[in-house]
C-alpha positions, 0 to 999 in steps of 0.5 A, spaced: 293 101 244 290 108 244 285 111 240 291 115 235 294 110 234 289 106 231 287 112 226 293 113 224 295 106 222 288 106 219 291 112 215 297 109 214 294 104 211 289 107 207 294 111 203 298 105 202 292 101 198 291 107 195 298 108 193 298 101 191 292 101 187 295 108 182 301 104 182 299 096 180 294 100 174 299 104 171 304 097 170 298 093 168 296 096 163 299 092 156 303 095 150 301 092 144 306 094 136 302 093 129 303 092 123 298 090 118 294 086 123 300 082 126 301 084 134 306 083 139 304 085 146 307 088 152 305 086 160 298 082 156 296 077 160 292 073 154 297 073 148 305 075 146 303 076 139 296 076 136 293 076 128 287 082 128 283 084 122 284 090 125 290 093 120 293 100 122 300 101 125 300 101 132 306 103 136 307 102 144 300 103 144 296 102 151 290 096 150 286 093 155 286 085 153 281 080 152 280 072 150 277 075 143 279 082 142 282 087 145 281 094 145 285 101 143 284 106 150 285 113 146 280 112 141 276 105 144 276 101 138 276 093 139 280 089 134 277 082 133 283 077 135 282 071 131 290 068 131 294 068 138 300 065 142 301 066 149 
């Protein structure tokens, strides 16, 4: 193998992994849909639904799960999950 094709498979490569890495975080990301502190959740690896002492109404809001809480991305909030079901 010559020296262009190396860097080009290298390159071919590096944007692949890139690419990947845009796509797997924006799929990843869960949804979650509240009223009065009873949540279903979307593409969550931790629960399916949740009770939080948080009680506003959320719709198809983005969250980051975590085993106790989770956490509202648009104004960083973390609600307290004290009751869940995978």
């Amino acid at each position: 193998m010559s020296i262009k094709t190396n860097t080009f498979q290298m390159k071919a490569f590096l944007i692949a992994l890139i690419i990947n890495i845009i796509i797997f975080d924006t799929v990843i990301g869960a949804l979650v849909n509240c009223i009065n502190g009873k949540c279903e959740f979307t593409n969550s690896f931790h629960y399916k639904t949740a009770s939080t002492f948080c009680l506003q109404t959320l719709t198809f809001e983005d969250v980051e799960t975590d085993y106790s809480f989770f956490t509202i991305l648009r104004t960083g909030e973390q609600c307290q999950v004290y009751k869940s079901e995978d």
